[in-house]
N, C-alpha and C positions, 0 to 999 in steps of 0.2 A: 358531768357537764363538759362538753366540747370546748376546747382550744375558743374557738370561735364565739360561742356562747358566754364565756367569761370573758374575753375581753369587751364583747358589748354591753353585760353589764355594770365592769370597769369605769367603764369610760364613766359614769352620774353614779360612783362608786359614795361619793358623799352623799346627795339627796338620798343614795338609796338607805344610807345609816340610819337618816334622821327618818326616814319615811316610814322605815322596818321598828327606829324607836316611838313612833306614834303608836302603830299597831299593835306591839306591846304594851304601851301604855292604856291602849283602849279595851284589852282583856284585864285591867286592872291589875297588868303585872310588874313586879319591883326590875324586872331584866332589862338591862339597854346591849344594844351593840356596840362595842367599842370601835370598832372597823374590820374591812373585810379585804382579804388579801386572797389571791387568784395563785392559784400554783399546778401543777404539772396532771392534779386528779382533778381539780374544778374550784370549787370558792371553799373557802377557811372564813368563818365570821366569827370572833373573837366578844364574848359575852364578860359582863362582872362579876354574875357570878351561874352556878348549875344549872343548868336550864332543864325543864319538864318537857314531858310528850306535848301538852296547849302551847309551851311557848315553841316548841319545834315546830308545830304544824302552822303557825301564825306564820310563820317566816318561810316555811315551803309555799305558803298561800300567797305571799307577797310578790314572792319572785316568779311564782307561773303566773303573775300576773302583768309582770313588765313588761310591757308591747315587742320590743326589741328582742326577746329569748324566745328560741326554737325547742318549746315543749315537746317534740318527740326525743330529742336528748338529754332529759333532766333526770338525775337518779335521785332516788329518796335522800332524804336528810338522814342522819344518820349523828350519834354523840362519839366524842373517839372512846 
């Protein structure tokens, strides 16, 4: 994700926690996001605990969806 593209979804960096932990909650899963920190490769979202392929894909779905991000620069999710 582009310089530019994380800082615009910085900016509703909190809605977007709580938005990202609804749709967790509505695949009936125990994961929340703690918070999401933006650094020099793109967003770092910090989880409670290990998260699965569903809960990864819920969260790439979330964010191709934010009005404000330029989907031809989004790289897969990825676990470190």
């Amino acid at each position: 994700m582009s310089l530019s593209n994380s800082t615009k979804f910085m900016v509703a960096s909190c809605k977007d926690v709580a938005n990202i932990n609804r749709a967790l909650k509505d695949i009936k899963s125990d994961i929340m996001a703690n918070f999401i920190q933006a650094n020099h490769l793109g967003l770092t979202i910090m989880t409670n605990k290990v998260i699965f392929s569903l809960n990864l894909s819920t969260i790439e779905k979330y964010i191709k969806n934010v009005d404000s991000i330029d989907l031809d620069d989004i790289m897969m999710s990825r676990l470190p």
